[in-house]
C-alpha positions as CSV (number, residue, x, y, z in Angstrom):
1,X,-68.2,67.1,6.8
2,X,-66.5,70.1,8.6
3,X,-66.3,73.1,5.7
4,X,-62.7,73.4,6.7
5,X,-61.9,75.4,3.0
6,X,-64.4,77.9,3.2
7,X,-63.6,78.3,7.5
8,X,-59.9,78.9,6.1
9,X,-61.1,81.8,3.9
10,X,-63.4,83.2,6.5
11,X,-60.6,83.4,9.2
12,X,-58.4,84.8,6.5
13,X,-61.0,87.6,5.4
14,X,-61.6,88.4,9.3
15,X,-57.5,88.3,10.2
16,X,-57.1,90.7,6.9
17,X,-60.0,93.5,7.8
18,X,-60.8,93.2,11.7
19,X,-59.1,96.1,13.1
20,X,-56.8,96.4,16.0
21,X,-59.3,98.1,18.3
22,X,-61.6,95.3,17.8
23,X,-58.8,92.6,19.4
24,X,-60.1,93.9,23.0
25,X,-62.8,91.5,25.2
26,X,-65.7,93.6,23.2
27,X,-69.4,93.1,24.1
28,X,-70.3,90.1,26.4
29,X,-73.0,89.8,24.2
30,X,-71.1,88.5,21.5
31,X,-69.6,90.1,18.5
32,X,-71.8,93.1,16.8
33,X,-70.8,91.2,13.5
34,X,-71.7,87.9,14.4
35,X,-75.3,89.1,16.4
36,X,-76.7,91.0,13.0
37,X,-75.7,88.0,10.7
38,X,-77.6,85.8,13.4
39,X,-80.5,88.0,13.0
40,X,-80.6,87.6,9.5
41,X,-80.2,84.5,9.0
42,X,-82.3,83.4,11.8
43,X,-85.2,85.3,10.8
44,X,-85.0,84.2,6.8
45,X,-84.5,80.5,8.0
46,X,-86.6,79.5,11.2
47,X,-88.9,82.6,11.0
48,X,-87.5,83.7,14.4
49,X,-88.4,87.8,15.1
50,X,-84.6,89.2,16.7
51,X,-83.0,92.1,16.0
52,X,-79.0,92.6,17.4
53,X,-79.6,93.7,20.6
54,X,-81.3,90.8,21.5
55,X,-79.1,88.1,20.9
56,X,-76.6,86.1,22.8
57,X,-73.5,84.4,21.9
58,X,-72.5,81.7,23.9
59,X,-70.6,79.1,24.1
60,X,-72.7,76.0,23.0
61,X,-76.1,74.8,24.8
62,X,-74.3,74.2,27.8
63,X,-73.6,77.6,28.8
64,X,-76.6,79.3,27.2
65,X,-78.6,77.0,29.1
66,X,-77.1,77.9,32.3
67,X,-77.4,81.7,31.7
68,X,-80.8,81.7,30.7
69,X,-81.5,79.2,34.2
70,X,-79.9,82.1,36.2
71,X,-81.6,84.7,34.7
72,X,-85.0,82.8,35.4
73,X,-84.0,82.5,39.0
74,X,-83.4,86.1,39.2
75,X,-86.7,87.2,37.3
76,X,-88.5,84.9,40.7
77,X,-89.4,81.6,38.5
78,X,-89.0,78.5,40.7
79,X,-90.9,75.5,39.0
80,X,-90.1,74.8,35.5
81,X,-91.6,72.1,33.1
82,X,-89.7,69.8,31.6
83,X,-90.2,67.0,28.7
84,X,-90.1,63.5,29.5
85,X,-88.1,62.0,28.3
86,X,-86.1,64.9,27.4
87,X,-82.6,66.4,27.6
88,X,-80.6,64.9,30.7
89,X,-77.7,67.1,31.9
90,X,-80.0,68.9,34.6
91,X,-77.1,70.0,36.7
92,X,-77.5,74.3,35.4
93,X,-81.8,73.8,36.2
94,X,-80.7,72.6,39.5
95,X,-77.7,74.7,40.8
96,X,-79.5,78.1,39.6
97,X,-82.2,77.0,41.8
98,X,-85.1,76.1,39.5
99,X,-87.2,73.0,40.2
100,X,-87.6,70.4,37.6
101,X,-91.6,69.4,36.3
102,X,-91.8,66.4,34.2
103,X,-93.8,66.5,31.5
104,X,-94.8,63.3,29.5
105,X,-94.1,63.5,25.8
106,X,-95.4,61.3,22.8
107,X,-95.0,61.6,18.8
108,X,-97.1,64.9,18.8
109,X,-94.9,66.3,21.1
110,X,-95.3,67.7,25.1
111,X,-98.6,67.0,26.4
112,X,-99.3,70.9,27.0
113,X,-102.5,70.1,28.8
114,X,-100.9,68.3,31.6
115,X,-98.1,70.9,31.5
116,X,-100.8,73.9,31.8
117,X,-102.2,72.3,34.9
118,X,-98.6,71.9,36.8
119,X,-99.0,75.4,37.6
120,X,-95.4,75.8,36.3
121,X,-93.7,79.5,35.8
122,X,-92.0,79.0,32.4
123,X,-91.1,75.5,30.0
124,X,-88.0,73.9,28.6
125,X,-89.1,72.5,25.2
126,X,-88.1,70.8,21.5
127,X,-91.1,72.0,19.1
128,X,-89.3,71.2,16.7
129,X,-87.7,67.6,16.5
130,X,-88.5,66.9,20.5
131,X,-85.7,65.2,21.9
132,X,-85.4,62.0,22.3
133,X,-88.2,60.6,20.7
134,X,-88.5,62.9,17.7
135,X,-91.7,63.9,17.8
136,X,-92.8,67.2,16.2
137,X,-95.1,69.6,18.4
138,X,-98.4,69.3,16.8
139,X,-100.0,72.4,15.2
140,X,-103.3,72.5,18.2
141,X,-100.4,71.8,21.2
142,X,-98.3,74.6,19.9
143,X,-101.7,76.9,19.9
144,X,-102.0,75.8,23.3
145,X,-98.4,76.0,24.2
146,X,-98.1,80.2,23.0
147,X,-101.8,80.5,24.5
148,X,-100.5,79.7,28.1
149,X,-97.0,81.1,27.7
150,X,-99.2,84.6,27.0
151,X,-102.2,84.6,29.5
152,X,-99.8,83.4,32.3
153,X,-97.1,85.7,31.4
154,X,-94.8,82.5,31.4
155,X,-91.4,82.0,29.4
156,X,-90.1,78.6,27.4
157,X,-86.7,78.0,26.3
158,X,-87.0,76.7,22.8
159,X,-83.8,74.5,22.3
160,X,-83.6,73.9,18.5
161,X,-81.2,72.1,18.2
162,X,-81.3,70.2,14.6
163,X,-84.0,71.7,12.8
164,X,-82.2,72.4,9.8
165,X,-81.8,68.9,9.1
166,X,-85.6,68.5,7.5
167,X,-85.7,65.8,4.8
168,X,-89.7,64.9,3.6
169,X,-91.4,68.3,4.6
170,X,-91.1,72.0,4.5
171,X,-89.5,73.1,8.1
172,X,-91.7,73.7,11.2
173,X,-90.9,77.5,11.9
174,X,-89.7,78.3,15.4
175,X,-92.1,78.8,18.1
176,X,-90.9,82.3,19.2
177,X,-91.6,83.5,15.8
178,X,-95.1,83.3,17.2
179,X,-94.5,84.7,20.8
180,X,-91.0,86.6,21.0
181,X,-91.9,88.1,24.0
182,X,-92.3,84.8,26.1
183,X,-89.9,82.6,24.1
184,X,-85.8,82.3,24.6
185,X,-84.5,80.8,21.4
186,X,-81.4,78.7,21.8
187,X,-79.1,77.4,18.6
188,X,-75.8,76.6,18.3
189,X,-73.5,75.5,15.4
190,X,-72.3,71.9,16.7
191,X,-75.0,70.0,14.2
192,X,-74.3,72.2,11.2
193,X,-70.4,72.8,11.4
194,X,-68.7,71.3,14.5
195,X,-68.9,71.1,18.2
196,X,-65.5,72.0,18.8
197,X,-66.0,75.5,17.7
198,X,-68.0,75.9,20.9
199,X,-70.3,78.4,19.6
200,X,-74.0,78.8,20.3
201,X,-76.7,81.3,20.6
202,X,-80.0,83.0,22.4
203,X,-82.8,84.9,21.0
204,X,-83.9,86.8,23.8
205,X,-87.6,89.0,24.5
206,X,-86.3,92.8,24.8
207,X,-88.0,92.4,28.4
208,X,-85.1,90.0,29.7
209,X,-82.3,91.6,27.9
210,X,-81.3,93.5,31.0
211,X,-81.5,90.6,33.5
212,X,-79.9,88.3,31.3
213,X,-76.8,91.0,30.9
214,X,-76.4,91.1,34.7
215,X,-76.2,87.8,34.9
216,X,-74.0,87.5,32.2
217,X,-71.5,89.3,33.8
218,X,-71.0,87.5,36.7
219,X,-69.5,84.3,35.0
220,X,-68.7,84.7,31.2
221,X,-66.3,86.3,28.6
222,X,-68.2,85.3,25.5
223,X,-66.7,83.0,22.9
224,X,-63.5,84.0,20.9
225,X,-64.1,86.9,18.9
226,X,-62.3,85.4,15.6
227,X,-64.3,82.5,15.9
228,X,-66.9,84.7,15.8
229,X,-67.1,86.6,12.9
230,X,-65.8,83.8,10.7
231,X,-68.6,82.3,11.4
232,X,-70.7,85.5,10.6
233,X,-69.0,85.5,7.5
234,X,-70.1,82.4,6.5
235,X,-73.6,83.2,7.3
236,X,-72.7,86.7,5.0
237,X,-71.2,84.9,2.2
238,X,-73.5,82.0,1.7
239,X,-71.2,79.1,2.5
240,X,-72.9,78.2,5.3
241,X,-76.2,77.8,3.3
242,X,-74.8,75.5,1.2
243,X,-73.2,73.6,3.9
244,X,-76.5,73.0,5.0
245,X,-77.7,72.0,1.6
246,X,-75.0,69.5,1.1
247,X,-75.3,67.9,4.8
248,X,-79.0,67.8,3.8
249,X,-78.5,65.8,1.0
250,X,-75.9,63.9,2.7
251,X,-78.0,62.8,5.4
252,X,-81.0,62.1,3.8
253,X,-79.3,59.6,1.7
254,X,-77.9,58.2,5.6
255,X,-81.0,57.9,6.8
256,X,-82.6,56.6,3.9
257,X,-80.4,53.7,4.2
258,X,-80.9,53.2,7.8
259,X,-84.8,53.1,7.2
260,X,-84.5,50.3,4.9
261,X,-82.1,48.5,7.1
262,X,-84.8,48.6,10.3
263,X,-87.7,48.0,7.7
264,X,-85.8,44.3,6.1
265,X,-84.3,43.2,9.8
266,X,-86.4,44.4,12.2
267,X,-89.5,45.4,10.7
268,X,-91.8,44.8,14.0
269,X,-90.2,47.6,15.5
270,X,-91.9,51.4,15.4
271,X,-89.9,53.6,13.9
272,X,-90.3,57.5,15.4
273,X,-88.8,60.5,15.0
274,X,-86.9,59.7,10.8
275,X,-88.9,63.0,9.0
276,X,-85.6,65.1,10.7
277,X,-82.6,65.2,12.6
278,X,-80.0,63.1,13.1
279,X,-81.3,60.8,15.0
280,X,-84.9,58.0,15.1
281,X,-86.0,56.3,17.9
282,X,-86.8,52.3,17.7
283,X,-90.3,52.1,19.9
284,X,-89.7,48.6,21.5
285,X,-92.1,45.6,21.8
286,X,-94.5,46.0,24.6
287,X,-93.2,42.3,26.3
288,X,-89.4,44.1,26.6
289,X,-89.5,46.4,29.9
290,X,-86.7,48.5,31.4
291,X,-84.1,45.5,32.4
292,X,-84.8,44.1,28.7
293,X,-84.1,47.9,26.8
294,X,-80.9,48.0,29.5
295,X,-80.3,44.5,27.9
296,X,-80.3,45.0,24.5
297,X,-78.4,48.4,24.9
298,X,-75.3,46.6,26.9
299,X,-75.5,43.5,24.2
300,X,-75.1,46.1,21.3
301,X,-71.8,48.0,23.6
302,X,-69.8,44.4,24.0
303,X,-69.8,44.5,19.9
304,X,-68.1,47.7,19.7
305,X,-72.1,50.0,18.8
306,X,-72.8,52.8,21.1
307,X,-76.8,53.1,21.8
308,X,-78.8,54.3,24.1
309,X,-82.1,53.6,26.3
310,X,-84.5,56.7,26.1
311,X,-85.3,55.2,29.6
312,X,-82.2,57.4,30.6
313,X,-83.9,60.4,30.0
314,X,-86.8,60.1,31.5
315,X,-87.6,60.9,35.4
316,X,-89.9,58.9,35.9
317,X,-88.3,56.0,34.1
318,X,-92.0,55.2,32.4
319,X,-93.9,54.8,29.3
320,X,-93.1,52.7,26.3
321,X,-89.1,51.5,26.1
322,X,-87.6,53.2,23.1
323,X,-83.9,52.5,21.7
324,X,-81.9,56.1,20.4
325,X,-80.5,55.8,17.7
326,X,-78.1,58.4,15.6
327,X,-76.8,58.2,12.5
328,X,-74.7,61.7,11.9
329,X,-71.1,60.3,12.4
330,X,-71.7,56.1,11.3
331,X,-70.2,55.3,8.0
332,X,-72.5,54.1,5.1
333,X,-70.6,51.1,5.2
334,X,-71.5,50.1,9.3
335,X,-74.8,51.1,8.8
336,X,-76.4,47.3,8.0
337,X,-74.3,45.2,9.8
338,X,-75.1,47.5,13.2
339,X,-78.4,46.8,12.6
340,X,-78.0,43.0,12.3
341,X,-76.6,42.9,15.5
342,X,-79.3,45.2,16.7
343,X,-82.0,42.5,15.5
344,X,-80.2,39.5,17.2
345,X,-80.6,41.8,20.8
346,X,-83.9,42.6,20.0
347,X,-84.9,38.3,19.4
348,X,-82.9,38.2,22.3
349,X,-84.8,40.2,24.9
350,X,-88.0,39.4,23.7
351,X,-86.8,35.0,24.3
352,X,-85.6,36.5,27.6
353,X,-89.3,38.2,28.2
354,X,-91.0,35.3,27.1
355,X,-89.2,32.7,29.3
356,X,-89.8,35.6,32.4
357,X,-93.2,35.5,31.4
358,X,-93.5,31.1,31.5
């Protein structure tokens, strides 16, 4: 699905106009070309308030993750919330110092009351398509969620990370469209184009600019500077618009198929998550418990389909066993027989449970 014609023609239109001067390290913050087409394009498509100067290029999640961890560290924050289950890789929130807060999620998103009464100093959240589980951040939690993030002068890092794969509604808008001064916005292109290009980005209030500069310079270069303005002139040219349009369309038709495989072979099964994204999650029968979602997931690796437990994500390692499932890189054709396999470990687990049970 990679564009690679029109990413030919961008790198040729950048190689034939960028000027010699412009071949030095240049701003850490990330190309001047790349940070206004952001801003554009950000603000027309998720409704996210940035100008230039407040954006970040990075290099993926990872990184941006990391900087905006340090930079909370340095502005005092100690205790942040987290989802759970939610993203897993805590190894930035814990070297810059920051304590971890689970949160419980469920299909409407973070439970913001119990994450207002933590007593936590800023958020790591997925309003948009929460990961794992898929939920979307219900309209009354994300009145709540700005509410705090105001009156206790708090800050949330809004990772969001697939939101321009919507297929049966309009898109939710991003949440720091609606408090920029409290919300850092993270994107990157590894859903839309490719990981490989390693290239992500952060909205940032104008407040933390200046903190998140010095902390910038301790540990970063920024992302190649080619890489980045081919990408802005994608963004400028329109290509990358209709990327999205024809990886819409393209995964819609995916999932569709997916859906219809789950509803014929395992039709007990809750389905969560399917209205975006590139993933669902499979909401397990109450009788299967964390050895049986361990189970199933190791019975579905010995024939050659890669799965995973949401139990894995979560720190407590409670609440209802889910099965992740993605369908971005699985041919059409592997689609059915996976989840054929996928039933027989389901009938299997819940036997298993029963004869537990006896």
């Amino acid at each position: 699905m990679f564009p690679r014609r029109d990413w030919l023609r961008a790198i040729r239109a950048v190689l034939g106009t960028l000027p010699a001067a412009e071949l030095g390290y240049g701003d850490l913050r990330g190309s001047p070309v790349l940070r206004a087409a952001l801003a554009d394009y950000l603000g027309r498509v998720r409704g996210v308030v940035a100008d230039p100067a407040s954006i970040f290029v990075t290099s993926g999640f990872a990184e941006g993750r990391a900087l905006v961890c340090a930079a909370f560290h340095a502005r005092g924050i100690r205790r942040v919330a987290v989802e759970d289950p939610g993203y897993s890789d805590w190894v930035a929130v814990d070297k810059a110092g920051l304590r971890r807060v689970p949160v419980q999620v469920d299909e409407n998103g973070v439970d913001v009351d119990r994450l207002v009464s933590l007593g936590a100093d800023a958020a790591f959240v997925t309003p948009a398509h929460q990961f794992p589980v898929g939920g979307v951040l219900s309209a009354a939690r994300r009145q709540k969620l700005i509410g705090w993030l105001q009156e206790a002068d708090a800050l949330a890092l809004e990772d969001d990370y697939d939101a321009e794969f919507r297929y049966d509604q309009s898109p939710v808008g991003a949440l720091q469209g609606l408090a920029r001064d409290n919300v850092v916005y993270a994107g990157t292109a590894s859903k839309t184009l490719a990981p490989a290009l390693r290239l992500g980005w952060l909205v940032v209030p104008p407040a933390l600019v200046p903190t998140m500069t010095a902390e910038l310079r301790r540990w970063s270069e920024g992302p190649p500077r080619i890489d980045q303005d081919a990408l802005a002139e994608l963004l400028r040219s329109g290509a990358y618009d209709r990327q999205l349009r024809k990886m819409r369309r393209h995964y819609r038709e995916r999932r569709n198929q997916l859906l219809a495989a789950l509803s014929r072979l395992v039709p007990d099964l809750s389905i969560e998550g399917a209205a975006a994204g590139l993933h669902v999650t499979l909401r397990l029968p109450d009788a299967i418990d964390a050895a049986g979602e361990a189970g199933i997931v190791d019975y579905l690796r010995t024939r050659g389909i890669a799965t995973e437990g949401t139990g894995r994500y979560s720190a407590s390692h409670g609440g209802p066993r889910r099965l992740f499932i993605g369908y971005g890189r699985i041919a059409e054709s592997g689609i059915e027989p996976s989840i054929a396999v996928l039933a027989q470990a389901v009938e299997g687990a819940l036997n298993a449970a029963g004869r537990g049970a006896a």
